[in-house]
C-alpha positions in Angstrom: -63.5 164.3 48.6 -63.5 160.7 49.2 -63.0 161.5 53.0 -66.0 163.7 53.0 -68.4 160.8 51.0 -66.8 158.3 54.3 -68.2 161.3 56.7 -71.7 161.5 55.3 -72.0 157.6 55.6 -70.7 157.1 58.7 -72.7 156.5 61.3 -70.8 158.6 64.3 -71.8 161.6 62.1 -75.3 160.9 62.1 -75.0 160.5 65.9 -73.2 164.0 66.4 -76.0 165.5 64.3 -78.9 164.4 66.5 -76.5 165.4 69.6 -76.5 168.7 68.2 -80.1 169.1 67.8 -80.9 167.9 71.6 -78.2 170.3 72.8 -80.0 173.6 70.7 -83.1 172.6 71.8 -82.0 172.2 75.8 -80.4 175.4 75.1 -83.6 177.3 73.5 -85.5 175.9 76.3 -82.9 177.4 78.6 -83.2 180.9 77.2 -86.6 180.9 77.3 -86.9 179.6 80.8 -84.2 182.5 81.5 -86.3 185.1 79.8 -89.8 183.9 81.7 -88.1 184.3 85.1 -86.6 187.7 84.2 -90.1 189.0 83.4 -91.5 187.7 86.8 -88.5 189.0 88.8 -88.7 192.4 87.1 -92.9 192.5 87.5 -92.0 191.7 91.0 -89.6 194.1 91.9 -92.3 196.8 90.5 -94.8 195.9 92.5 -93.1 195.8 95.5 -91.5 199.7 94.4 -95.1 200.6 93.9 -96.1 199.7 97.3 -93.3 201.1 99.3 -94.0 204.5 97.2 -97.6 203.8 98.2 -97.2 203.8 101.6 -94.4 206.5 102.3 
């Protein structure tokens, strides 16, 4: 117990904490950026099917 009260008032803990948070957020941007390029490569890919079946 008394190792746990030393962990909440050290100051390394805080620091891991907020490294923590950056690292979610980097990675939610990550995913998202993923997701946004998937869309555009898969609207893309349509297209160009559509055109080819187009012009058979």
């Amino acid at each position: 117990m008394r190792n746990l009260y030393r962990l909440m008032r050290s100051t390394r803990a805080a620091t891991a904490v907020e490294y923590g948070l950056i690292l979610a957020l980097i990675f939610i941007a990550a995913v998202g950026a993923v997701g946004n390029v998937a869309n555009s490569t898969g609207l893309m890919w349509n297209n160009v099917s559509t055109a080819a079946q187009t012009n058979m």
